[in-house]
LOMILUM-506422 format. One record per residue: residue in one letter; x, y, z of N, C-alpha, C in turn. Coordinates in pm, 1 decimal. Layout:
BEGIN
A/X/Y/Z/X/Y/Z/X/Y/Z
...
***
This chain:
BEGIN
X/84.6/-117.9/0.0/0.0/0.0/0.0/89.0/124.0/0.0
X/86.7/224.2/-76.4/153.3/343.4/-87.3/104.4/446.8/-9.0
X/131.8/569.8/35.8/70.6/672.7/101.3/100.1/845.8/43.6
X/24.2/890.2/132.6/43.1/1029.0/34.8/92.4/1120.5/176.2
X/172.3/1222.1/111.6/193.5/1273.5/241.2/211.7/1430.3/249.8
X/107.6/1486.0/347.0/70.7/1595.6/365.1/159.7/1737.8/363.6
X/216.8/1777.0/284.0/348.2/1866.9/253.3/344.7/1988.3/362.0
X/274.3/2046.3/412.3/258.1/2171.3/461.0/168.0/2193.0/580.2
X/120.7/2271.2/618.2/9.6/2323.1/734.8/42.2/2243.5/855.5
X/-85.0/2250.5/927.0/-119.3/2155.1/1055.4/-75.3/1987.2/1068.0
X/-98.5/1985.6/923.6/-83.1/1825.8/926.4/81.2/1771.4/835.7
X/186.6/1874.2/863.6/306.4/1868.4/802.1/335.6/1717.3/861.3
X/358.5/1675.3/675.4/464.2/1564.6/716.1/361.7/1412.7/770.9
X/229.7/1431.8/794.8/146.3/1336.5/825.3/154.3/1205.3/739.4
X/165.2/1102.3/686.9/117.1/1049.6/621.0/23.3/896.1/588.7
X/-46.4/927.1/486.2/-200.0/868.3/476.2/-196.3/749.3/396.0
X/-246.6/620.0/464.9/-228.9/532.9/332.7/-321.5/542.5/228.4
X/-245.1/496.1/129.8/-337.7/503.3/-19.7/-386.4/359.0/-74.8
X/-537.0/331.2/-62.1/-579.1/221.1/-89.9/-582.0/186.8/-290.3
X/-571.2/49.8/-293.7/-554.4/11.9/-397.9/-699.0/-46.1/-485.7
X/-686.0/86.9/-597.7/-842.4/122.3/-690.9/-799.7/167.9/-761.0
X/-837.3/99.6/-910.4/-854.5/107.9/-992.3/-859.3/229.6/-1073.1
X/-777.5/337.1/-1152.5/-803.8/466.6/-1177.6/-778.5/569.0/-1073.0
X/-673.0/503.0/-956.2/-692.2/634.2/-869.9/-523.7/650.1/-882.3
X/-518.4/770.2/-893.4/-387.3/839.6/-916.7/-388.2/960.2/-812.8
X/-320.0/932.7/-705.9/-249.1/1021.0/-611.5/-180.3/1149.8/-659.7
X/-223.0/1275.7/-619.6/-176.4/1419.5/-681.9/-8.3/1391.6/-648.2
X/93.9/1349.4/-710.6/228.7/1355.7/-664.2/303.0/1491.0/-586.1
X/389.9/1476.2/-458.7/388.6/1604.7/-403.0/420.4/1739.5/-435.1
X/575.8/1680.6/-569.2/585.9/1781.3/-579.6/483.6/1883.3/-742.7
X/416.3/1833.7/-762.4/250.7/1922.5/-837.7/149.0/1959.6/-748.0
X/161.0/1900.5/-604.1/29.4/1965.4/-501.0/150.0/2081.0/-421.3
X/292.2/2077.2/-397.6/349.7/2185.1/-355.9/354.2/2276.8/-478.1
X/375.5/2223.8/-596.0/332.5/2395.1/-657.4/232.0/2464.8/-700.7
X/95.9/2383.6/-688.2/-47.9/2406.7/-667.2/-85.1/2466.6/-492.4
X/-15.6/2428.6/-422.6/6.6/2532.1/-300.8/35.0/2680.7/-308.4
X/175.6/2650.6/-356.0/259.8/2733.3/-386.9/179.0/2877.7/-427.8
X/54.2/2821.7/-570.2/-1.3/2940.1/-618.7/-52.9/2986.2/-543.3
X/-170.5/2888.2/-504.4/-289.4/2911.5/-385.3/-214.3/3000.7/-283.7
X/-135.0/3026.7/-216.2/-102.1/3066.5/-96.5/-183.1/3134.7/1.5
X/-185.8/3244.9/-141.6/-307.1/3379.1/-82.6/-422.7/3345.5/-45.7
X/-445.5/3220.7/-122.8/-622.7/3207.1/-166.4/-660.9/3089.6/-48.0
X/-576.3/3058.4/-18.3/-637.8/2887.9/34.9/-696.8/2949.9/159.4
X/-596.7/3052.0/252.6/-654.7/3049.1/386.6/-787.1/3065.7/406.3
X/-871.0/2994.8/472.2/-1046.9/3087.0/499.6/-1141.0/3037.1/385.8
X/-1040.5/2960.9/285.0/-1140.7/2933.1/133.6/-1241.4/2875.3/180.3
X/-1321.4/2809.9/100.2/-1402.8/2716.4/144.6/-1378.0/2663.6/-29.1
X/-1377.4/2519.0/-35.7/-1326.9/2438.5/-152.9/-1413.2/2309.6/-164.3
X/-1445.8/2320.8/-310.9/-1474.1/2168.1/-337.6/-1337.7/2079.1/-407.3
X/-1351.2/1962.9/-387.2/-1278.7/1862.9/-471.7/-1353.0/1723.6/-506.2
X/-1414.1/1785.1/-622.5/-1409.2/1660.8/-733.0/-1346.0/1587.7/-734.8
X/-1422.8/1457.2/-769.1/-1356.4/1324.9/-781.2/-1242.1/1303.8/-681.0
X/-1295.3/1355.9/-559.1/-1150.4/1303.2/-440.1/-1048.1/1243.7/-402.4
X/-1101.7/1154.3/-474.1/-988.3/1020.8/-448.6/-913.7/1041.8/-335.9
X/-779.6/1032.3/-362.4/-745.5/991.0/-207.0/-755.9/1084.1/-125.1
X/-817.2/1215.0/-158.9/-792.2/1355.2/-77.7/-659.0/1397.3/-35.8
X/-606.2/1377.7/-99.9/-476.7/1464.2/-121.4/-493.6/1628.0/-121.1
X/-556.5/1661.9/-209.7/-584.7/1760.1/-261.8/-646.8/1850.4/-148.6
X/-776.4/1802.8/-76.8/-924.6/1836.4/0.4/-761.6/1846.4/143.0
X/-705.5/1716.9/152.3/-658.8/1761.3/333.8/-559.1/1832.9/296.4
X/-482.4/1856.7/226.0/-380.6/1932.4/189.0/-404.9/2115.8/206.6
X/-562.0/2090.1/200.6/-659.4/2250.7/175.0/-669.2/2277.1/322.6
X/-668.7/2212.8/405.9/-757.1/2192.5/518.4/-665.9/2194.8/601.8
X/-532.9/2146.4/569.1/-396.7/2169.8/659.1/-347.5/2321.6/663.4
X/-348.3/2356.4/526.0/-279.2/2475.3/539.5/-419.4/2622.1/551.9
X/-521.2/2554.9/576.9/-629.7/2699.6/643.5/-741.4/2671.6/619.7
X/-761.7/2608.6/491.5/-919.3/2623.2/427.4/-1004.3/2603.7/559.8
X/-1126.2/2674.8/540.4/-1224.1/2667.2/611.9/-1280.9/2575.9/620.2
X/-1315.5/2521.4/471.2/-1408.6/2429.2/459.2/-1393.0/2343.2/320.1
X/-1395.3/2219.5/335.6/-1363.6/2122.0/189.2/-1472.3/2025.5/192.7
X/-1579.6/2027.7/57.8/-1679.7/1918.6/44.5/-1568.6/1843.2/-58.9
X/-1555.6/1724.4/-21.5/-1504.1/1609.6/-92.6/-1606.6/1506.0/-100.6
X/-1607.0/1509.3/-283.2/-1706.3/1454.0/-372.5/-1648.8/1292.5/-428.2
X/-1711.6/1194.4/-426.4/-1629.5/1041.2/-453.2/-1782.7/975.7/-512.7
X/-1722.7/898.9/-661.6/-1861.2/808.0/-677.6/-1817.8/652.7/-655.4
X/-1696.2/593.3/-546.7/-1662.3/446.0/-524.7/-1695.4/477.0/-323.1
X/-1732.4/357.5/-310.1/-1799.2/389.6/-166.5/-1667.1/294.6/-85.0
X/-1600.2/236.5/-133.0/-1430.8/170.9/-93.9/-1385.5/362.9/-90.4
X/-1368.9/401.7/-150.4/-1264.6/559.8/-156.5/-1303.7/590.1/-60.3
X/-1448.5/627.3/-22.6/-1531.1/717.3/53.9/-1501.2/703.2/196.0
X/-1437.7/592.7/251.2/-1472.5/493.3/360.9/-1322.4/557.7/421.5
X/-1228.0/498.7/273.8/-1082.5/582.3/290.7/-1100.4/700.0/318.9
X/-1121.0/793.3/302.8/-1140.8/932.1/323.3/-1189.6/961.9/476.7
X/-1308.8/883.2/521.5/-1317.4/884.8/607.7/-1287.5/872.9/745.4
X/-1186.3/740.9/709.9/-1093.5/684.8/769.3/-933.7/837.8/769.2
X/-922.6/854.2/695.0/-812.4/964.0/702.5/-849.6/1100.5/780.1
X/-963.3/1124.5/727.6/-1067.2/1297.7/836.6/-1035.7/1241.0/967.4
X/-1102.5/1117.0/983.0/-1064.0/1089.8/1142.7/-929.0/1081.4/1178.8
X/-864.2/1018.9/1134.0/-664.9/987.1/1193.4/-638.2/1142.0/1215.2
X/-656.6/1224.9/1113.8/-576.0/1343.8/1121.9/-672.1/1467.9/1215.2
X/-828.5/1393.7/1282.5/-881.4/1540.3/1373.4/-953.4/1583.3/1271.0
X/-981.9/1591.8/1165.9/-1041.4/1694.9/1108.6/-1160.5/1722.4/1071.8
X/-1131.5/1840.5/1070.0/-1295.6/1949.3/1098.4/-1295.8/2021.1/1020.8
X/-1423.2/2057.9/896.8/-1445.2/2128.7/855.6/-1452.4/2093.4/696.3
X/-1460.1/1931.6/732.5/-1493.5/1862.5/596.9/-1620.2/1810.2/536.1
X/-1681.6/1763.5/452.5/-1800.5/1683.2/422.8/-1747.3/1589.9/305.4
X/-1760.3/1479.5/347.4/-1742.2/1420.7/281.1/-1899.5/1313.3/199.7
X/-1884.8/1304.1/76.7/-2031.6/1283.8/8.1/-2043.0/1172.6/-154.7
X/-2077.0/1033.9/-70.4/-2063.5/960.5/-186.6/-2185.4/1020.7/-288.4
X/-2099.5/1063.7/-420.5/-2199.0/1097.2/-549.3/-2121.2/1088.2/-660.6
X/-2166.9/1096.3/-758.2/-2176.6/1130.8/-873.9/-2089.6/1260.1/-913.6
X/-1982.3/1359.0/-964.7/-1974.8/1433.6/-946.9/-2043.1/1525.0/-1001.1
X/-2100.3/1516.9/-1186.0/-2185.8/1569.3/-1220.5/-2293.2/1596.8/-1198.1
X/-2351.9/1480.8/-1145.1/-2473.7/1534.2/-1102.9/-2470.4/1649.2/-909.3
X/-2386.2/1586.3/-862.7/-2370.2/1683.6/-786.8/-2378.5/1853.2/-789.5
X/-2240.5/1836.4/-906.5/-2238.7/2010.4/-926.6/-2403.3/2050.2/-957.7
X/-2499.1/1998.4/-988.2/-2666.6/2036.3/-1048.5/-2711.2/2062.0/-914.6
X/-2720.0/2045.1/-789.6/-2764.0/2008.5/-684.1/-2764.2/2211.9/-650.9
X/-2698.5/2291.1/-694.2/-2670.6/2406.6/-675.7/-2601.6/2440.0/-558.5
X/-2503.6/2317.6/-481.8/-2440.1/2386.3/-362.6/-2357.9/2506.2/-417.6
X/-2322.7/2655.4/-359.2/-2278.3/2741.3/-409.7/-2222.4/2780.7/-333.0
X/-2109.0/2916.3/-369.3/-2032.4/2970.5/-279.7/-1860.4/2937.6/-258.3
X/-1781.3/2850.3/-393.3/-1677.3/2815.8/-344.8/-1560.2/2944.6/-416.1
X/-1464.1/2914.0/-367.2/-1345.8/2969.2/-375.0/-1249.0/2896.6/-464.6
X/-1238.9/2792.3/-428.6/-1121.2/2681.5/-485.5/-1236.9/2611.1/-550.1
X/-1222.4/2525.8/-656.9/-1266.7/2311.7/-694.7/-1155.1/2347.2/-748.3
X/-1127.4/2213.6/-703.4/-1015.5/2116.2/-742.5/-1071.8/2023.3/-830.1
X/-1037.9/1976.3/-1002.6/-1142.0/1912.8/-1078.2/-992.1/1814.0/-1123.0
X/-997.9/1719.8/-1066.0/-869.8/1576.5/-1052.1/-942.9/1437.7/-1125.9
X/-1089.4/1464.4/-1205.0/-1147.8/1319.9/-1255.3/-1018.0/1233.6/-1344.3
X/-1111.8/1138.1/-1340.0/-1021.7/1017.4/-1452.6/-1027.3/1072.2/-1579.7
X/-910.4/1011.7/-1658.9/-850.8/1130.7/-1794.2/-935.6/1064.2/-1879.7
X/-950.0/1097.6/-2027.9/-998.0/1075.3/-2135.9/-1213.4/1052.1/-2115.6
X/-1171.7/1078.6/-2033.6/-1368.9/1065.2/-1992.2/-1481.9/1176.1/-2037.6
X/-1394.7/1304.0/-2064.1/-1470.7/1420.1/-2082.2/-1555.3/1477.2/-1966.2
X/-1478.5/1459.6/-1876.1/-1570.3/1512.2/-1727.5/-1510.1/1656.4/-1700.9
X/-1422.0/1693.3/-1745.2/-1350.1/1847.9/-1715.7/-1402.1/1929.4/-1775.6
X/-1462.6/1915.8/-1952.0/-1557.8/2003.1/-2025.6/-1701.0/2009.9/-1945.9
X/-1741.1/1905.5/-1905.0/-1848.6/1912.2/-1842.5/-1861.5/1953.5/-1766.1
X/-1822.3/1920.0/-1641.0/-1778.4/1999.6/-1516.3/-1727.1/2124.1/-1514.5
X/-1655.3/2194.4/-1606.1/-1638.6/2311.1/-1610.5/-1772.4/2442.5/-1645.8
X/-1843.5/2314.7/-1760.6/-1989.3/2377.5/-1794.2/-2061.7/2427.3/-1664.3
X/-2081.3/2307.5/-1621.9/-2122.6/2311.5/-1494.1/-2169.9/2409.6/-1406.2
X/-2018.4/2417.5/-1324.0/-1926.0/2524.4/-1265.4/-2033.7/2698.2/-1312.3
X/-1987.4/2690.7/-1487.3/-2021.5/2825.6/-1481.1/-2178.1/2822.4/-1486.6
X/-2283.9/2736.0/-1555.1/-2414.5/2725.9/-1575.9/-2511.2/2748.3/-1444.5
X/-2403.2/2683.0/-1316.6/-2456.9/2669.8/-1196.2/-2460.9/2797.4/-1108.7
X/-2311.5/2863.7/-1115.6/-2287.1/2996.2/-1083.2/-2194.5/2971.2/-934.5
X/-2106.1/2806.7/-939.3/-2054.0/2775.6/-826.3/-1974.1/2862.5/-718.1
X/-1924.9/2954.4/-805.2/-1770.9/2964.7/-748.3/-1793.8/3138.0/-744.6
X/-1743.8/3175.8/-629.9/-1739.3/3302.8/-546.0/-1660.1/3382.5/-634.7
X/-1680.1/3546.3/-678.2/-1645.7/3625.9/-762.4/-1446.8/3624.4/-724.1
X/-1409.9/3572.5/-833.9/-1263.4/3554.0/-800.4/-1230.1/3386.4/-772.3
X/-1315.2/3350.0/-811.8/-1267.4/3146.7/-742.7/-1216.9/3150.5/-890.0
X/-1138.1/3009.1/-819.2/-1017.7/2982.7/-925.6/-1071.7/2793.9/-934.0
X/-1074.1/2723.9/-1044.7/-1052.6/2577.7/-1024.9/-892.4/2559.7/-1100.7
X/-857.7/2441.6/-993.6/-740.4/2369.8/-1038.1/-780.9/2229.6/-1096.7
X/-703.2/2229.4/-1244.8/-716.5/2111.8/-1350.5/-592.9/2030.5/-1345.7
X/-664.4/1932.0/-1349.1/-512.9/1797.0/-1360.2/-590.8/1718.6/-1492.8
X/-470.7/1743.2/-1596.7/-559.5/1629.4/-1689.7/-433.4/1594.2/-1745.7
X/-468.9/1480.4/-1849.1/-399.4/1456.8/-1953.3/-332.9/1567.1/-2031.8
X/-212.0/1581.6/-2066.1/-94.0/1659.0/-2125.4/-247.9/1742.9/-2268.3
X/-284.2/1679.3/-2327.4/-321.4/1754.9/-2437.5/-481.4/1822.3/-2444.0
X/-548.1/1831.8/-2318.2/-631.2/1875.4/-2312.7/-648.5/2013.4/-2308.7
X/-730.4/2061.5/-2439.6/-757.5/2216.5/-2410.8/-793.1/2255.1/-2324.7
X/-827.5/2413.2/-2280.5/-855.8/2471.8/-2211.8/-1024.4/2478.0/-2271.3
X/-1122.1/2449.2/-2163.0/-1262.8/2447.6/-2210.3/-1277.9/2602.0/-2212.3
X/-1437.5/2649.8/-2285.8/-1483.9/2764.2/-2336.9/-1509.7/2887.2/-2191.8
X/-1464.7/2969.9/-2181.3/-1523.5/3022.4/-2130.6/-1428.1/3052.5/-1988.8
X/-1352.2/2998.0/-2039.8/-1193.6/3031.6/-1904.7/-1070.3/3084.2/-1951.3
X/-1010.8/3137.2/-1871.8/-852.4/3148.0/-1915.9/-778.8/3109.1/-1786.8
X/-632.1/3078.7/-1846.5/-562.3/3022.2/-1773.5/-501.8/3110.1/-1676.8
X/-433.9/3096.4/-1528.9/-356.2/3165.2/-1452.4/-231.1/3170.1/-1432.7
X/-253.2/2983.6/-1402.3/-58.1/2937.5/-1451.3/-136.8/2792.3/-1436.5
X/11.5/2764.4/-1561.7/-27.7/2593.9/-1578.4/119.5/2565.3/-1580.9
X/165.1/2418.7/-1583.9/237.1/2314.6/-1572.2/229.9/2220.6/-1574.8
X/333.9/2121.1/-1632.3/346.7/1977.9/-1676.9/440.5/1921.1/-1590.6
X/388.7/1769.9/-1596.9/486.9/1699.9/-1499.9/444.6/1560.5/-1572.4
X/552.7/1528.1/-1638.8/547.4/1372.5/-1702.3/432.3/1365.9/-1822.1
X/328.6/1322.2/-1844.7/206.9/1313.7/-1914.7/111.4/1364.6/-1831.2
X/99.9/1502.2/-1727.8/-51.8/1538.9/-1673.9/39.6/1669.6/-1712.0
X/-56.3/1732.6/-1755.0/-44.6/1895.5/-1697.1/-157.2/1932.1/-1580.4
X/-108.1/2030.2/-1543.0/-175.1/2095.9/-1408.7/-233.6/2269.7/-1412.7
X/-345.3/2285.3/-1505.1/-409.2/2448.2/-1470.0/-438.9/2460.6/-1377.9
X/-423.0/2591.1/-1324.7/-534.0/2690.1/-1277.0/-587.5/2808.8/-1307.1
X/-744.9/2761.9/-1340.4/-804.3/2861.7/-1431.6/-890.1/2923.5/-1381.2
X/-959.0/3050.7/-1441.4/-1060.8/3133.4/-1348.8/-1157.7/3118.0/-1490.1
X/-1330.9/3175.0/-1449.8/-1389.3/3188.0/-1562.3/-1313.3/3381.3/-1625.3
X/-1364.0/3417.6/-1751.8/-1343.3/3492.8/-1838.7/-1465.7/3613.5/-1816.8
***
């Protein structure tokens, strides 16, 4: 079993095991330290979603270094359990964690975020969608930013521009605001 391990905040240096599923790819540290890195300003007080959770890398990583608040979204109820299992080891408060769907979630109109983190499985077309989403729904607080992890050759969907992006092996990594 591999683990992921918490780079920064409250929970420096913690680390979480990573259960073995199918399609789940762990944010590697050093692409969530320079997805920190940007965030700096933004994370403290945020309140954040993260899509497709998986191991919550992403969601406790938010939650270590200030976020207020992280809904972490999962549609495998094995992940969910993990996650749960990790909120508890590490104390933490100020999470929700919520077996769904992610698309259909974003429809549900929870509103008000700062950060999503949009980490789905590659070649699926869930980032065009979800980005639709995002803006159709009216998610994200005047100034929210989502961070993209996809496959190296994926455009930038309609209706965003980029802030800063980066590559690491075959993923690149945006962060984009709407336009």
């Amino acid at each position: 079993m591999s683990k992921i391990r918490i780079i920064a905040g409250k929970w420096r240096g913690r680390k979480l095991d990573v259960i073995n599923s199918p399609g789940l790819r762990p944010t590697p540290d050093r692409v969530r330290e320079t997805l920190f890195n940007w965030l700096q300003q933004e994370i403290v007080s945020a309140r954040c979603l993260d899509l497709f959770a998986g191991t919550g890398a992403l969601a406790f990583e938010a939650l270590s270094r200030g976020a207020t608040e992280v809904f972490m979204i999962e549609s495998n109820p094995t992940i969910v359990e993990s996650l749960k299992q990790h909120a508890e080891i590490l104390g933490s408060e100020g999470h929700t964690i919520q077996l769904a769907d992610a698309k259909s979630w974003l429809r549900q109109g929870i509103k008000g975020f700062d950060i999503i983190f949009l980490d789905p499985p590659f070649g699926e077309g869930y980032i065009e969608q979800c980005c639709e989403a995002i803006i159709e729904e009216a998610l994200l607080n005047p100034g929210g930013l989502v961070y993209i992890e996809s496959e190296k050759q994926l455009a930038l969907p309609n209706g965003w521009e980029i802030r800063k992006q980066t590559r690491a092996g075959n993923v690149q990594s945006m962060l984009i605001e709407p336009i």
